[in-house]
C-alpha atoms as an extended CHARMM CRD file, in Angstrom:
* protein
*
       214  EXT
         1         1  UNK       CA              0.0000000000        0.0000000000        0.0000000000  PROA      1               0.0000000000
         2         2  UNK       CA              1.5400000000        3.7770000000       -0.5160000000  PROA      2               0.0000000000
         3         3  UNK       CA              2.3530000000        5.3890000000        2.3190000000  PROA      3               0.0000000000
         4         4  UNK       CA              1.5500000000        9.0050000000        0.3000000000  PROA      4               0.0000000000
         5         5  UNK       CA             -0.8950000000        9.8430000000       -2.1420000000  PROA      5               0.0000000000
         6         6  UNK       CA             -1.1380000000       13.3660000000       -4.0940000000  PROA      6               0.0000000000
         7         7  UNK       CA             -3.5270000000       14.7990000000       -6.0110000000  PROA      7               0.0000000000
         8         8  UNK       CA             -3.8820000000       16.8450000000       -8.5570000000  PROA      8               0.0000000000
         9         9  UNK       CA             -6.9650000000       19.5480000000       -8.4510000000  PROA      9               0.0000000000
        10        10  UNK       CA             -8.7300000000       20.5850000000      -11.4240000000  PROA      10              0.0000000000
        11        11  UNK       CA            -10.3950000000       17.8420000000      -13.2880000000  PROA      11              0.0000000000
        12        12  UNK       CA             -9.2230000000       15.3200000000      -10.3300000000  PROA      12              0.0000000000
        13        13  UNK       CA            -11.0370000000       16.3660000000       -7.0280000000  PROA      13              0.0000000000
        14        14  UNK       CA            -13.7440000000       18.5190000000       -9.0680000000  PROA      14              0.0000000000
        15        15  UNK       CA            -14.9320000000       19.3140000000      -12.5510000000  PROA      15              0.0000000000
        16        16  UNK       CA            -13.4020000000       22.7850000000      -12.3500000000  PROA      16              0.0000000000
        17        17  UNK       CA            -11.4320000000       23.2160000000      -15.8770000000  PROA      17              0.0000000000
        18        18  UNK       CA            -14.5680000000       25.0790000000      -17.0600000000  PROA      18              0.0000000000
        19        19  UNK       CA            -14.9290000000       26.9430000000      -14.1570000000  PROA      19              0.0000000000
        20        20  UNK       CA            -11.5410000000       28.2470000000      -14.1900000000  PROA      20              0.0000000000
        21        21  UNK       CA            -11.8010000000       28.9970000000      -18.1620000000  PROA      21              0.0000000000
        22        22  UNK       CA            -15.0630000000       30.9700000000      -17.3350000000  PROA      22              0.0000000000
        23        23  UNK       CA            -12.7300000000       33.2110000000      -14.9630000000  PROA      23              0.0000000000
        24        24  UNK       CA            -10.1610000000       34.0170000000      -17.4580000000  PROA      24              0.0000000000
        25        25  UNK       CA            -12.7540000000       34.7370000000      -20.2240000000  PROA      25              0.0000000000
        26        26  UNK       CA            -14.0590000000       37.6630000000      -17.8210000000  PROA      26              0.0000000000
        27        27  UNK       CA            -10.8750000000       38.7680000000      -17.3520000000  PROA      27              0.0000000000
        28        28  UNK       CA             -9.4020000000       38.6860000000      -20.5950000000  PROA      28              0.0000000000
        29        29  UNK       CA            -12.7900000000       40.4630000000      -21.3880000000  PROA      29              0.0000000000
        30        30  UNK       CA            -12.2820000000       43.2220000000      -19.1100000000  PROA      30              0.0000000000
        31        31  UNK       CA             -8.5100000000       43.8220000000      -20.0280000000  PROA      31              0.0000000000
        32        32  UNK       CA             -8.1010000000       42.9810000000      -23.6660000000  PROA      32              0.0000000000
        33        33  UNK       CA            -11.3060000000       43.2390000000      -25.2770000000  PROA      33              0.0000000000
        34        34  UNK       CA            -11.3980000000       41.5300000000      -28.3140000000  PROA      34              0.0000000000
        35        35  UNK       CA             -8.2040000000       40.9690000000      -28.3940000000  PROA      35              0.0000000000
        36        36  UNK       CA             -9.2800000000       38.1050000000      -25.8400000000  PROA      36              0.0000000000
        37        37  UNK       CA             -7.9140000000       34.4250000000      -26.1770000000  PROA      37              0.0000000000
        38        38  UNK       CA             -9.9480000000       31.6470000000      -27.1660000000  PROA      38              0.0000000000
        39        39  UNK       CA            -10.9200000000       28.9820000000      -24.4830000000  PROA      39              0.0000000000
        40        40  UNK       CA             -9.0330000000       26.5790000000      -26.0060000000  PROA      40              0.0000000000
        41        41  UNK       CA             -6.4460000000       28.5590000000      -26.4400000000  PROA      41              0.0000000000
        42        42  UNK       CA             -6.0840000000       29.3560000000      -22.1940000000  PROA      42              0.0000000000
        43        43  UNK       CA             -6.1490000000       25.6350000000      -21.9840000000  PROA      43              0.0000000000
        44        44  UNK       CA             -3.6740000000       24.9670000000      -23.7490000000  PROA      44              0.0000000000
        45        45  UNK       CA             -1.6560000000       26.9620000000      -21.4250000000  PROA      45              0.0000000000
        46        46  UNK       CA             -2.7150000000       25.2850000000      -18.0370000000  PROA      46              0.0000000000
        47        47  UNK       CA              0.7410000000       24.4290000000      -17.2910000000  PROA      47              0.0000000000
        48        48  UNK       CA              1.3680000000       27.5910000000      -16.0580000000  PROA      48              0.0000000000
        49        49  UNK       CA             -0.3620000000       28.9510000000      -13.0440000000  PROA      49              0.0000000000
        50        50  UNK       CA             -2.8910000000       31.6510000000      -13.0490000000  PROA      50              0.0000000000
        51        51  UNK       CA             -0.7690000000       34.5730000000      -13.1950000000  PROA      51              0.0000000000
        52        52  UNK       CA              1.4220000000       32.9900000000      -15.8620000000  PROA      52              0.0000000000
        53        53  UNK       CA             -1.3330000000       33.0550000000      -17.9750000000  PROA      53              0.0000000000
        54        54  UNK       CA             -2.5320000000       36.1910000000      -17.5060000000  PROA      54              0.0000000000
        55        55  UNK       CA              1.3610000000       37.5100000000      -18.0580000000  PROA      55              0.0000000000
        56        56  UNK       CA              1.2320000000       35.4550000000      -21.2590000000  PROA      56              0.0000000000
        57        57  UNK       CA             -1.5760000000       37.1020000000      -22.6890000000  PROA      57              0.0000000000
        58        58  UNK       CA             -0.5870000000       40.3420000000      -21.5010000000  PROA      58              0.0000000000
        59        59  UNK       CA              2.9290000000       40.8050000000      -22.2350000000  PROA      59              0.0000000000
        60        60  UNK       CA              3.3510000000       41.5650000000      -18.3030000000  PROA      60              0.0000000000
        61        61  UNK       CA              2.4320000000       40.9340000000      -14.8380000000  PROA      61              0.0000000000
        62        62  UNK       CA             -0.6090000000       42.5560000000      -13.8470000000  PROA      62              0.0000000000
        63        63  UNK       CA             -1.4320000000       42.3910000000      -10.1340000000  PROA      63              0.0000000000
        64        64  UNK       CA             -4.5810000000       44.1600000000      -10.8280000000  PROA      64              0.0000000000
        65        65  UNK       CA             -5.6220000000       41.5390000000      -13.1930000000  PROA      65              0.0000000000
        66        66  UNK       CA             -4.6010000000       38.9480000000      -10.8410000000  PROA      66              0.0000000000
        67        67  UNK       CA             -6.7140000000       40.5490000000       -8.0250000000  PROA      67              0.0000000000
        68        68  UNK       CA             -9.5180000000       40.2970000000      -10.3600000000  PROA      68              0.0000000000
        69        69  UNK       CA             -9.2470000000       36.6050000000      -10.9780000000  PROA      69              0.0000000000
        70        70  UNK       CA             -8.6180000000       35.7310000000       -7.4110000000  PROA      70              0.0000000000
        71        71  UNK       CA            -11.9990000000       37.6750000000       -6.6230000000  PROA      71              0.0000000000
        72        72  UNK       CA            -14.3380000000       36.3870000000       -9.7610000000  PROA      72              0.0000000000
        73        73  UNK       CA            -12.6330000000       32.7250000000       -8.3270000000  PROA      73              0.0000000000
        74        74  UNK       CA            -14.2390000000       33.2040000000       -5.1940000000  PROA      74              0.0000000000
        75        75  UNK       CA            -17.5240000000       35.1480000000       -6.3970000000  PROA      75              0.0000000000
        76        76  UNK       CA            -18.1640000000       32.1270000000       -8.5940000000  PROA      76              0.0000000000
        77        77  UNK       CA            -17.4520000000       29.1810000000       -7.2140000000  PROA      77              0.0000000000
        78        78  UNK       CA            -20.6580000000       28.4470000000       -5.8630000000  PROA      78              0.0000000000
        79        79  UNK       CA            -22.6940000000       28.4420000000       -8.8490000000  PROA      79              0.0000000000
        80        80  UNK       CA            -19.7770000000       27.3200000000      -11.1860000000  PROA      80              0.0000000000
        81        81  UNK       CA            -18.1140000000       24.5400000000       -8.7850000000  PROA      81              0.0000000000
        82        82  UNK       CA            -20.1270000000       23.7750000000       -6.0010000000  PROA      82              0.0000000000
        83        83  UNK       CA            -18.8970000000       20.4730000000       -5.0730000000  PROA      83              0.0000000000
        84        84  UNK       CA            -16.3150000000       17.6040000000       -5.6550000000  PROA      84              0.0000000000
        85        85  UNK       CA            -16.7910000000       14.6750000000       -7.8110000000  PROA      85              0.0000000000
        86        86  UNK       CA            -19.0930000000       12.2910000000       -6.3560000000  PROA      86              0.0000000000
        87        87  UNK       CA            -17.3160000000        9.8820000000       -3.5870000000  PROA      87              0.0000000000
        88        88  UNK       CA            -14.2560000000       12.0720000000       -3.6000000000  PROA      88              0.0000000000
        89        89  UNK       CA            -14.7390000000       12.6930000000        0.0890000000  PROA      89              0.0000000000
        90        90  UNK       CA            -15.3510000000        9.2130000000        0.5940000000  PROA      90              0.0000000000
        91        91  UNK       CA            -12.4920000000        8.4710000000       -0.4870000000  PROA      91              0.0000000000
        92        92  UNK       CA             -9.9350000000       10.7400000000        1.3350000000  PROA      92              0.0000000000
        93        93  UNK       CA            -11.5920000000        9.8390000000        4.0950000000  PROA      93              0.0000000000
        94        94  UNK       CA            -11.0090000000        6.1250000000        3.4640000000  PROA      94              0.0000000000
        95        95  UNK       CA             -7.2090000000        6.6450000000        2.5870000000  PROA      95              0.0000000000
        96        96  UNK       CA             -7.1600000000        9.0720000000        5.9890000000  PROA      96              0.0000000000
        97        97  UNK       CA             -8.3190000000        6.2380000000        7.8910000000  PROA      97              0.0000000000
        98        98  UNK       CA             -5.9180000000        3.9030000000        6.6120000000  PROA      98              0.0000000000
        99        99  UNK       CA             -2.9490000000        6.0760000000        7.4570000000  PROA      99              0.0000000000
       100       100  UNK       CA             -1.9090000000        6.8790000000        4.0250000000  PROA      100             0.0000000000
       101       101  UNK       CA             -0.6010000000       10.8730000000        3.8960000000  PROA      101             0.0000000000
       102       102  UNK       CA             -2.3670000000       12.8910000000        1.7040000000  PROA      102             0.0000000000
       103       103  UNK       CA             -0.7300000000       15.9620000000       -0.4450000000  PROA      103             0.0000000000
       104       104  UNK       CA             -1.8580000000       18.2720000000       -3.1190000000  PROA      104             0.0000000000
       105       105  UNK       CA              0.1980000000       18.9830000000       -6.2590000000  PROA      105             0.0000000000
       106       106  UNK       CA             -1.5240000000       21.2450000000       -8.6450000000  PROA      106             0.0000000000
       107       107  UNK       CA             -0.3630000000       24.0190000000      -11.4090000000  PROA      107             0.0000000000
       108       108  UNK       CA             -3.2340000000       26.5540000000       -9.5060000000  PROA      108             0.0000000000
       109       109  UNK       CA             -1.4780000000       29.5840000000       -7.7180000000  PROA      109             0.0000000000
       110       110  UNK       CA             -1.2220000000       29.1480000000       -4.0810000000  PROA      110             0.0000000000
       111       111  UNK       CA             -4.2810000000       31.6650000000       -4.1520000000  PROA      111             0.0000000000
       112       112  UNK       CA             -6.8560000000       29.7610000000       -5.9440000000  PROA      112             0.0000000000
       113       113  UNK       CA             -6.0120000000       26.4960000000       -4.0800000000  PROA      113             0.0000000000
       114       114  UNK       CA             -6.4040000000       27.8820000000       -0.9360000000  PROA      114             0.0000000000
       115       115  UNK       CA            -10.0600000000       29.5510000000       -2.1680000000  PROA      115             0.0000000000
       116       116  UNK       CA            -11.1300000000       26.1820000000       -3.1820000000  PROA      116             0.0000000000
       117       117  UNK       CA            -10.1070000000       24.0190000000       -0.3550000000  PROA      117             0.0000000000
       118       118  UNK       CA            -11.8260000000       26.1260000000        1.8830000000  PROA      118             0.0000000000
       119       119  UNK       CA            -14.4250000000       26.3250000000       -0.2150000000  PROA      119             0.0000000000
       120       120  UNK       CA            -14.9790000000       22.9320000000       -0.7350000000  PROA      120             0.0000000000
       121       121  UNK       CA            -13.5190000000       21.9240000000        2.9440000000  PROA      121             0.0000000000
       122       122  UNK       CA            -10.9240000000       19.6490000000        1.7510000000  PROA      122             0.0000000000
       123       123  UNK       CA             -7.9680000000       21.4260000000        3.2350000000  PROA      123             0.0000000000
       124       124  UNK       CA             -7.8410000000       19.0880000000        6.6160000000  PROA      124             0.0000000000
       125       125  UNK       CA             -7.2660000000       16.0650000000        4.2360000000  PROA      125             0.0000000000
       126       126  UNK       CA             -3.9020000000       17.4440000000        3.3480000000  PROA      126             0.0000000000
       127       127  UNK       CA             -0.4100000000       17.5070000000        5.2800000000  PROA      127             0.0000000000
       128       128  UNK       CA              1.2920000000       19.3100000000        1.9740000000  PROA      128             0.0000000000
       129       129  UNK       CA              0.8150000000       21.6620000000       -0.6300000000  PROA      129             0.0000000000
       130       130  UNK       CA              2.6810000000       22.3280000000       -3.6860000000  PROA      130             0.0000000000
       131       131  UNK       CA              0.7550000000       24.8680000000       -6.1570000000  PROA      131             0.0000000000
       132       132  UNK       CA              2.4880000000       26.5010000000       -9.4210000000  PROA      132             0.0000000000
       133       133  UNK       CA              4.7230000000       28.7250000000      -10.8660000000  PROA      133             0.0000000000
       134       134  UNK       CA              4.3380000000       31.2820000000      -13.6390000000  PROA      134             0.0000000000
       135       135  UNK       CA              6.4740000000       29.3850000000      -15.7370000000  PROA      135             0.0000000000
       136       136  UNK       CA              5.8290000000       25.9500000000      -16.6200000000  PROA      136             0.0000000000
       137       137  UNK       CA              5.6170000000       23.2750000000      -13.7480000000  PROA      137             0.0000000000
       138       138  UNK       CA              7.8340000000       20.4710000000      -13.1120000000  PROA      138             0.0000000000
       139       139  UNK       CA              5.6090000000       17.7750000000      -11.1750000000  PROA      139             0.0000000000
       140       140  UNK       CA              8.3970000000       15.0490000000      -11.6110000000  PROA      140             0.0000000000
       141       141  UNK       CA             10.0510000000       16.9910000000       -9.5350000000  PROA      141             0.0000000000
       142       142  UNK       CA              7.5210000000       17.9400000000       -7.0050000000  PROA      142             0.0000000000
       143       143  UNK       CA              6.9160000000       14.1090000000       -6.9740000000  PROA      143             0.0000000000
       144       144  UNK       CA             10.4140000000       13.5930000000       -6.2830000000  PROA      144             0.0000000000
       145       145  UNK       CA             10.6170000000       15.7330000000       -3.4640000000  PROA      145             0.0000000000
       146       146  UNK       CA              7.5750000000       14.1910000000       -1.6010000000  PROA      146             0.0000000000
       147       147  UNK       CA             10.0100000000       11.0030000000       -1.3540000000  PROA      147             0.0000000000
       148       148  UNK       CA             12.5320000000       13.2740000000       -0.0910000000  PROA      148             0.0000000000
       149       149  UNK       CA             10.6020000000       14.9300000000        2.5010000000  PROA      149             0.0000000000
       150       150  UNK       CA              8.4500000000       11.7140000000        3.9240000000  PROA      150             0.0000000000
       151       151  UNK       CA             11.4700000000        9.2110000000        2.9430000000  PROA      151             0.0000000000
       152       152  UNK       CA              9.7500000000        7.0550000000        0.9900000000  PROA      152             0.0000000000
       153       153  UNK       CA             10.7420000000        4.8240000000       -1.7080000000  PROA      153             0.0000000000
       154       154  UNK       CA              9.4470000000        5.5550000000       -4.9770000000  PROA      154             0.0000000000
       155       155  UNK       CA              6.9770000000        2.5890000000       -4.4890000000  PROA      155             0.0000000000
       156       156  UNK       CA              5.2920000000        4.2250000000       -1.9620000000  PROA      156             0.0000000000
       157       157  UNK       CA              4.2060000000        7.6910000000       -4.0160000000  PROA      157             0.0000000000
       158       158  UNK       CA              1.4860000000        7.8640000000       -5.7260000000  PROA      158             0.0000000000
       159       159  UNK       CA             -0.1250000000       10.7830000000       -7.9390000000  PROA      159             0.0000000000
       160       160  UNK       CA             -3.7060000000       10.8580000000       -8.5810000000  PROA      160             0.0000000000
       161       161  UNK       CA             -4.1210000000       13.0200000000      -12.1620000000  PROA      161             0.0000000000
       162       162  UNK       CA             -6.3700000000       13.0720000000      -14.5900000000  PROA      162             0.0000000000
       163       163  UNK       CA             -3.9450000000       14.2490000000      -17.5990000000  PROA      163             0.0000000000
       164       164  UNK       CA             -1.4250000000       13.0590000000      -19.5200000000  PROA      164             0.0000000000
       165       165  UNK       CA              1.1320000000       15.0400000000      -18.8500000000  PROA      165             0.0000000000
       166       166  UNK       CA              0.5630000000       13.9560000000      -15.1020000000  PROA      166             0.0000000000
       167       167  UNK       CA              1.1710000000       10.2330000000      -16.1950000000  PROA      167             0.0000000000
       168       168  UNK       CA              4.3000000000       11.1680000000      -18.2310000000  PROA      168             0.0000000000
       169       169  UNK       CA              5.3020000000       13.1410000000      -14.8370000000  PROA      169             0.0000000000
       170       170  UNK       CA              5.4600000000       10.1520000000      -12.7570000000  PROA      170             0.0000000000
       171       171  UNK       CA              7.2550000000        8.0350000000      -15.4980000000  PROA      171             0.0000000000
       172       172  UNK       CA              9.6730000000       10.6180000000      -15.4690000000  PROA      172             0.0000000000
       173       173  UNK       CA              9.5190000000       10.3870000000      -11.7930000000  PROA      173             0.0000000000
       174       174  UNK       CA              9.4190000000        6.9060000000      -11.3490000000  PROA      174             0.0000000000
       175       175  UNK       CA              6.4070000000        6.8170000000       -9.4750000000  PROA      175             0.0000000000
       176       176  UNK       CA              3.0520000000        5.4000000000       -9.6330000000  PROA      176             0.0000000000
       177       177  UNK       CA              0.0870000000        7.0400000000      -11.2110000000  PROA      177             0.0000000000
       178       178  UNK       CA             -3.2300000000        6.8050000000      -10.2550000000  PROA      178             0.0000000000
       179       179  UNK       CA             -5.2080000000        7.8700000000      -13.5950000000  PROA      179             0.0000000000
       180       180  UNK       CA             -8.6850000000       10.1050000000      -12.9420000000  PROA      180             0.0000000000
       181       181  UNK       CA            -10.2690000000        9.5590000000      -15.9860000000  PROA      181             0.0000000000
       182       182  UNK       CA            -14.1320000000       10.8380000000      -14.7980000000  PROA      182             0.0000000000
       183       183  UNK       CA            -13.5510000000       14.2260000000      -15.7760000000  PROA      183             0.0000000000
       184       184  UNK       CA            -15.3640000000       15.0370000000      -19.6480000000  PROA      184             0.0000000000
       185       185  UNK       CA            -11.8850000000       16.1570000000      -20.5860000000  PROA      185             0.0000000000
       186       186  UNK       CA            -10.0640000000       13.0740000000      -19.7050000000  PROA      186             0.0000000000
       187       187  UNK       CA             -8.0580000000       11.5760000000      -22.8980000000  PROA      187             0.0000000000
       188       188  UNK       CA             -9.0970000000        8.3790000000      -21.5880000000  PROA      188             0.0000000000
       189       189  UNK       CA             -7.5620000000        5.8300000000      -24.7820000000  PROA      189             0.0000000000
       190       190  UNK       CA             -4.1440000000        7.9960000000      -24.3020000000  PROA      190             0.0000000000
       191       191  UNK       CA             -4.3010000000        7.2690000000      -20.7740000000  PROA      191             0.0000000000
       192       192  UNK       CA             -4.9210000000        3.5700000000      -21.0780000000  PROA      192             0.0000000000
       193       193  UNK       CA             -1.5450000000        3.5430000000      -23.5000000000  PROA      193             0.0000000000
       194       194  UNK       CA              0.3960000000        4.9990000000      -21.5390000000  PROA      194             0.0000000000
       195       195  UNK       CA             -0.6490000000        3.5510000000      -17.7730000000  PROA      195             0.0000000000
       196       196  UNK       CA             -2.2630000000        0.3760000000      -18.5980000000  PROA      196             0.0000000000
       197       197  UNK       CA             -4.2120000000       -0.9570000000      -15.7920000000  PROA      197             0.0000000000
       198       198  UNK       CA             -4.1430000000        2.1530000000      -13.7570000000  PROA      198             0.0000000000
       199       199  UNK       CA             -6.6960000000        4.4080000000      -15.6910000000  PROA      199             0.0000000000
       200       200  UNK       CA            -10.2820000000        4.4630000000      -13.2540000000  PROA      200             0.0000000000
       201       201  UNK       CA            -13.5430000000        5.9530000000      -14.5560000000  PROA      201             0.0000000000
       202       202  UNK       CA            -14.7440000000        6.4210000000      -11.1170000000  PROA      202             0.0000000000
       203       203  UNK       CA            -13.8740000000        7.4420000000       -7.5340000000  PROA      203             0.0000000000
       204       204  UNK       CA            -15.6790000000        4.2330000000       -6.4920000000  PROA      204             0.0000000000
       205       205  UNK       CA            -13.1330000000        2.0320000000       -9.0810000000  PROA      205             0.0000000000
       206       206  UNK       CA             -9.9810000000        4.0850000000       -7.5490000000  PROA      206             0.0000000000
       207       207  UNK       CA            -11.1670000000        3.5650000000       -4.3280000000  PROA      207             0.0000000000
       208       208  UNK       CA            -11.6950000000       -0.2690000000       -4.6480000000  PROA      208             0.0000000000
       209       209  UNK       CA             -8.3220000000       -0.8160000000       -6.0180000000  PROA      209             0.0000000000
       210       210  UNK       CA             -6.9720000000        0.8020000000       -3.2170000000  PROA      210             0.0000000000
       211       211  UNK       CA             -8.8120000000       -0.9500000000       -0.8670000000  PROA      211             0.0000000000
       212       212  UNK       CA             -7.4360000000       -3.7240000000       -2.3850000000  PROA      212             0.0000000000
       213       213  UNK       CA             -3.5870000000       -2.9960000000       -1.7490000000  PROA      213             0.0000000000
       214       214  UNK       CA             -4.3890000000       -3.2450000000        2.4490000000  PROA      214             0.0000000000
């Protein structure tokens, strides 16, 4: 059984990608018009936290902008992501219970994670956080220094995510990944290629096979 298990946010402990691309259109609106990025576009840049992308788009930092975000995050989050994905609570709870640490790695700014694990009151389940940088993450690494800090062996890390790019993290890691592939936006057939066997469609199915490790 792992000793630690980290999660991702977005599209892992709630269906928030459109949430979070419903922010940026309103303030990409406000501050460049229609000179505005596509959706699709935003995504594309997800790697980057928050204030990366805004910089991106912008040429610059702009803390104003940033503000705005952080306060639209919290305005909407009721409406636009009231809750986690069905049995996700259920299923901290179960790991909690069975002793296994919990940590967050996600590319959100410190900011936004904080607004939605209070929102959501999911902060308790976790003993670390590691959010983003303006730049482009490195999980592997973040992975890599979760063994350092609880001295594990890489056996006993696991990373729940529900993209690709978190799989090819934890290859390049050499850690276990735990695919979430309930989210809309999960490549689920590129997931299955490239961690066959470890690729759940549920919270229930992740939470069985875990179950199944004690």
């Amino acid at each position: 059984m792992y000793k630690v298990i980290a999660f991702d946010f977005d599209g892992t402990l709630a269906d928030s990608v459109d949430f979070c691309l419903a922010v940026f259109d309103k303030v990409f609106e406000k501050y460049l018009g229609d000179k505005a990025p596509s959706r699709e576009s935003v995504y594309q840049n997800f790697g980057m936290n928050e204030p990366g992308v805004i910089k991106f788009y912008m040429g610059k930092m702009v803390p104003e902008a940033e503000e705005y975000f952080y306060q639209l995050h919290k305005e909407m989050h009721a409406e636009s992501c009231p809750e986690t994905y069905p049995g996700t609570v259920k299923l901290l709870e179960f790991l909690k219970k069975n002793n296994v640490k919990l940590a967050i790695i996600t590319g959100r700014s410190e900011t936004t994670c904080k607004i939605s694990m209070d929102f959501l009151k999911l902060g308790h389940f976790f003993g670390s956080f590691q959010t983003g940088s303006p730049e482009r993450n490195d999980k592997a690494a973040q992975l890599l220094s979760l063994v350092e800090k609880y001295g594990l062996k890489k056996d006993e890390l696991a990373y729940v995510g529900d993209a690709v790019s978190d799989a090819e993290a934890c290859i390049k890691a050499g850690v276990d990944c735990l695919s979430a592939a309930w989210a809309k936006s999960a490549r689920v057939a590129e997931l299955e290629k490239l961690n066959p066997g470890k690729v759940f469609r549920t919270v229930e199915a992740m939470q069985n096979y875990l179950a199944s490790l004690i």
